[in-house]
DOPABA-417538 format. One line per 3 residues: number of its first residue (from 1); their letters; for each residue x, y, z of C-alpha. Coordinates in nm, 2 decimals. Layout:
N
NUM> a> X:Y:Z  ...
//
This chain:
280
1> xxx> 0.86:-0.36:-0.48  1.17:-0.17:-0.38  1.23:-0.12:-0.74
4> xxx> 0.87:0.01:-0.80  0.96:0.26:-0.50  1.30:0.36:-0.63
7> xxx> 1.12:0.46:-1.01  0.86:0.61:-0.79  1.13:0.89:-0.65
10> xxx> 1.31:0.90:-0.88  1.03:1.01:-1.15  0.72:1.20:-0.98
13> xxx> 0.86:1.23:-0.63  1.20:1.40:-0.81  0.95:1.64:-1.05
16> xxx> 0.70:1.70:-0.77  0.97:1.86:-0.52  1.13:2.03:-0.83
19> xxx> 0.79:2.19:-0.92  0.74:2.29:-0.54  1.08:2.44:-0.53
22> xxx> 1.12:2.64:-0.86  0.80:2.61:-1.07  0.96:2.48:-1.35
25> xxx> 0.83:2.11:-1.43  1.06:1.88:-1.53  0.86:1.68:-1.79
28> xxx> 0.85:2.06:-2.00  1.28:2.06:-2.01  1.30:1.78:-2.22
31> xxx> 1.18:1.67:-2.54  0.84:1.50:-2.64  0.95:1.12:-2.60
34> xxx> 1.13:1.19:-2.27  0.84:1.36:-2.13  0.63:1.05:-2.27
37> xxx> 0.84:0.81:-2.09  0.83:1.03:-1.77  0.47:1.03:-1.76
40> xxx> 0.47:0.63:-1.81  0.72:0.54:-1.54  0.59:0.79:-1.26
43> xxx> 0.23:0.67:-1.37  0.30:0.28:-1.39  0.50:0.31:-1.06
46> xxx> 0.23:0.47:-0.86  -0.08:0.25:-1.01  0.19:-0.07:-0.90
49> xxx> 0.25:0.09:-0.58  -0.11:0.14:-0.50  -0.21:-0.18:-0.65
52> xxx> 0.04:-0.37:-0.41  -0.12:-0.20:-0.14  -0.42:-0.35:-0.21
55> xxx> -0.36:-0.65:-0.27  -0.15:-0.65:0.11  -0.48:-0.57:0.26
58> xxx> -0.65:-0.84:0.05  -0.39:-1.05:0.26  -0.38:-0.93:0.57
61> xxx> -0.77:-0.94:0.59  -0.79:-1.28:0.44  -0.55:-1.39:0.75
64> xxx> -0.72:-1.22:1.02  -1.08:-1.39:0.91  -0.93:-1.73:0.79
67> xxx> -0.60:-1.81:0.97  -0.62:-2.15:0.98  -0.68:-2.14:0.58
70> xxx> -0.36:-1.95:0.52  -0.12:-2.09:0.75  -0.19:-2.45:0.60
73> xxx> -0.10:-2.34:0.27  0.18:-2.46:0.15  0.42:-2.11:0.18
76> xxx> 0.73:-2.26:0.00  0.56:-2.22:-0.36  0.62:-1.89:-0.52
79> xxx> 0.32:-1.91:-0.75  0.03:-1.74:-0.55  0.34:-1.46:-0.52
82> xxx> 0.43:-1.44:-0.89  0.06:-1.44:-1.02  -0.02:-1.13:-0.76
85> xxx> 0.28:-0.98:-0.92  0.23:-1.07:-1.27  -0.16:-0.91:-1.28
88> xxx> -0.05:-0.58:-1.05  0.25:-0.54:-1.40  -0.05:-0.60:-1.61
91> xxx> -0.27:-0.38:-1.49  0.03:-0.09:-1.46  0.12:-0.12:-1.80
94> xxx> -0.20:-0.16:-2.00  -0.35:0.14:-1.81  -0.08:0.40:-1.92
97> xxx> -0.04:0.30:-2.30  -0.19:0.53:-2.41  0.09:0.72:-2.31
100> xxx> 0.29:0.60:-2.61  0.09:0.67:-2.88  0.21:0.99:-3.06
103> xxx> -0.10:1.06:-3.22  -0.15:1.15:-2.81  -0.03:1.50:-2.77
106> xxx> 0.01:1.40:-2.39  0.28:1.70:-2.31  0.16:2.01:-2.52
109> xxx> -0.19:2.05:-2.42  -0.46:1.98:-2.17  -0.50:1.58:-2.28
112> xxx> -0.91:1.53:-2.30  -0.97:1.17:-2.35  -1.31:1.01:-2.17
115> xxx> -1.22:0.66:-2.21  -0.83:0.68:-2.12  -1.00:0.94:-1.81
118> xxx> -1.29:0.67:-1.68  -1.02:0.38:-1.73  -0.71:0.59:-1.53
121> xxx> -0.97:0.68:-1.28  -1.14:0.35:-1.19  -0.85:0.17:-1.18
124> xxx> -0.65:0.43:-1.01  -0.91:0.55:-0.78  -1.25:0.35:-0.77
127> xxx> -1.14:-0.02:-0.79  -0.86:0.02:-0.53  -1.05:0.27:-0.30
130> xxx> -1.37:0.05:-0.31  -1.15:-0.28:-0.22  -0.96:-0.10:0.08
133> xxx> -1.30:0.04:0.23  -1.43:-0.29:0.20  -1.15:-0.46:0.37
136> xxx> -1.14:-0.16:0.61  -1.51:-0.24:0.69  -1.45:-0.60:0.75
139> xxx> -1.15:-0.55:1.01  -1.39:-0.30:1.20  -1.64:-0.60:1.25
142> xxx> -1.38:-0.82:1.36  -1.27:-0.58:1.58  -1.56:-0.50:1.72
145> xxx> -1.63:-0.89:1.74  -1.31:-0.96:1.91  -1.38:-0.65:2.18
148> xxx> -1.71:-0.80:2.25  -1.59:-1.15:2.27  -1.33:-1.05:2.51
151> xxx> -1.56:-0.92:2.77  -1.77:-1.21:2.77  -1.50:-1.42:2.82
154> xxx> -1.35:-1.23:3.09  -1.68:-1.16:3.26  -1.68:-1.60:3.28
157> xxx> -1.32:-1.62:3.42  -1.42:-1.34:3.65  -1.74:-1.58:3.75
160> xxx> -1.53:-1.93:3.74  -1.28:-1.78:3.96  -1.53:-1.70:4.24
163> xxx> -1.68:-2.06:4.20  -1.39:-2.25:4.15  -1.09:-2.28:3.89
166> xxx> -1.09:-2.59:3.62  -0.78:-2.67:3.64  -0.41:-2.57:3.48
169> xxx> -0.45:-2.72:3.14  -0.72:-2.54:3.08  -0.56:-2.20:3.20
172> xxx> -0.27:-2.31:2.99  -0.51:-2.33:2.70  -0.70:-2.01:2.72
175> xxx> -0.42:-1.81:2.75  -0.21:-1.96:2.44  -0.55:-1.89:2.25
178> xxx> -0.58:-1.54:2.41  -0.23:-1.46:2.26  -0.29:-1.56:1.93
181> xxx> -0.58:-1.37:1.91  -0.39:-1.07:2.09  -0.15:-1.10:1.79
184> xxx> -0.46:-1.08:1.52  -0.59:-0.82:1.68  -0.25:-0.62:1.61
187> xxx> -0.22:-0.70:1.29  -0.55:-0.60:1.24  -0.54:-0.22:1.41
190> xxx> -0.19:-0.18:1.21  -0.41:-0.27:0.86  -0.70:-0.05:1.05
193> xxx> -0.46:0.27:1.05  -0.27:0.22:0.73  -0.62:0.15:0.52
196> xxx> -0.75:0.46:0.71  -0.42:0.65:0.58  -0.44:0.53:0.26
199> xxx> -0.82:0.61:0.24  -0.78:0.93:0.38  -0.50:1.09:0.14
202> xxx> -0.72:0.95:-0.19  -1.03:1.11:-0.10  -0.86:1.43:-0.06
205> xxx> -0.67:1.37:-0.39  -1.00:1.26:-0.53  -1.19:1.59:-0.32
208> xxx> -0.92:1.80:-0.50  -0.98:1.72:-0.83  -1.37:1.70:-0.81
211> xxx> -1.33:2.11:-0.75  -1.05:2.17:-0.99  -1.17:1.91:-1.21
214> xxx> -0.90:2.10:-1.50  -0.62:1.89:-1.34  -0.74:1.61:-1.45
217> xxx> -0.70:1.68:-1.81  -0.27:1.84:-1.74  -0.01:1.57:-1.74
220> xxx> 0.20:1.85:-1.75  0.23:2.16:-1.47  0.04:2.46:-1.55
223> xxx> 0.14:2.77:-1.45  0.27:2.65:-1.10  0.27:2.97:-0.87
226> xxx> -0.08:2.94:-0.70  -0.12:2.84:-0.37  -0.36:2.58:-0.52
229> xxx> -0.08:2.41:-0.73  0.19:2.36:-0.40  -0.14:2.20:-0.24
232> xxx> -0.20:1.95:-0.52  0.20:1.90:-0.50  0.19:1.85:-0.16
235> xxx> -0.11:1.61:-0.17  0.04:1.41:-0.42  0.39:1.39:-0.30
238> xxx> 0.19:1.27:0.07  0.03:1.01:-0.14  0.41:0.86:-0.23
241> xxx> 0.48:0.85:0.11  0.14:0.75:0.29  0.22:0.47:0.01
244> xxx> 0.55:0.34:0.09  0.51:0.38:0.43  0.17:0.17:0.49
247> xxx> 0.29:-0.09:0.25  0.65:-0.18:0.43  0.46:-0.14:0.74
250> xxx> 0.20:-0.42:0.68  0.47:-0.66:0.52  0.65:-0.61:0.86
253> xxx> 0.34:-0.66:1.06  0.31:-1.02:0.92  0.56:-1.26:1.19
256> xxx> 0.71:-1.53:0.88  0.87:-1.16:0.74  0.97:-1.11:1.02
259> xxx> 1.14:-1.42:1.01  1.26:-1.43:0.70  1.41:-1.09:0.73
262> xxx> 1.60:-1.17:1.07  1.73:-1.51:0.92  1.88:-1.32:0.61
265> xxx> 2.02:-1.02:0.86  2.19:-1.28:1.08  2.32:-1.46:0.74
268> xxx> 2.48:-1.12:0.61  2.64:-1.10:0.97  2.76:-1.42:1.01
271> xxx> 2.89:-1.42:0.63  3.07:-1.05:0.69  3.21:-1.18:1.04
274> xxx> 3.35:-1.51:0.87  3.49:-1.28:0.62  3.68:-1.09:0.87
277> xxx> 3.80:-1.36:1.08  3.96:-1.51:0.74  4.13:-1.19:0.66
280> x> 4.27:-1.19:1.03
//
């Protein structure tokens, strides 16, 4: 994913800035197969990117309704891992092949294509947004769930502790369940805000080119000195980073990565202190 990231920046993010700065797009300084491979790297990196979003949402709301399904599978086997990854690569490469056809004249002219158009926009735009509200949906109802299962259960202790208390085991009990749950219900606001984030920056992308519907058909800048242009710049370079942002963000919010990332930390540590104490 870090990979994805570093192709991401170092393609669109790069010519975006550029384009802000001078109004000279980078794809147009180079020849026809360079600009062809541009277009393919900052495309497949940003339908990847957006694609592994999705499919950490998938996750995280998978784990807040089923936890007891997820924890007892067995997490040592990298399969579920490498098929996720293997179908988000699919789907990033045969979206943009188009791009690498040269009967495509993809960098000298407004590119007009309805099927390459409805098959770029649903999987770029309908297929993830429509799987992120969904998920966004569902946390709101557990959320909602969880608020109103919390006041009836405090509104009983408040009653049992007038009467009479039950004993410390069972004190013991509800508040081991009332931290796990307090630890769902974090993960769940940090997928609430990120989806929200996500959500929000697509529909203005999406808003944007449903009234300029011409930059839909440019893989190349235009003329690049409106105001409208360093909008769609800005928008689009806001998408790279509401992207990168939400998706390290919910891989942190999950406690085994955590975990995993402490125990390698402390091994680099230990490994670069034994080093020194050798050398010594």
């Amino acid at each position: 994913m870090e990979f994805i990231n570093i192709i991401g920046c170092c393609t669109d993010l790069t010519r975006l800035i550029y384009l802000s700065m001078t109004s000279n797009d980078l794809r147009l300084l180079t020849n026809d197969w360079l600009c062809r491979i541009h277009i393919f790297l900052s495309f497949i990196s940003c339908d990847i990117s957006g694609w592994h979003f999705v499919c950490l949402c998938i996750e995280r709301c998978y784990i807040i309704l089923f936890p007891r399904n997820y924890y007892s599978i067995n997490r040592t086997s990298i399969k579920p891992a490498l098929i996720m990854i293997l179908f988000i690569y699919f789907i990033g490469i045969l979206s943009n092949l188009f791009l690498l056809i040269p009967n495509y004249p993809v960098c000298n002219e407004p590119f007009k294509s309805t099927l390459v158009n409805t098959i770029k926009f649903s999987i770029t735009f309908i297929i993830p947004g429509f799987t992120v509200i969904t998920s966004t949906v569902l946390m709101i109802v557990v959320l909602i769930h969880w608020k109103l299962k919390n006041i009836k259960s405090d509104f009983i202790n408040n009653n049992n502790n007038n009467n009479n208390t039950n004993g410390s085991n069972h004190h013991y009990n509800n508040t081991n369940n009332s931290n796990n749950t307090s630890a769902r219900i974090t993960v769940a606001k940090m997928m609430l805000i990120c989806a929200i984030l996500y959500l929000f920056i697509l529909f203005c992308l999406f808003v944007f080119g449903s009234i300029y519907d011409d930059y839909c058909c440019f893989l190349v800048a235009k003329t690049n000195y409106h105001w409208i242009d360093n909008l769609f710049n800005l928008l689009s370079i806001l998408y790279w980073f509401v992207l990168t942002i939400t998706s390290y963000v919910l891989m942190l919010g999950t406690i085994t990565v955590r975990h995993d990332i402490k125990t390698m930390l402390l091994i680099i540590w230990y490994n670069i202190w034994k080093r020194n104490s050798f050398i010594t």
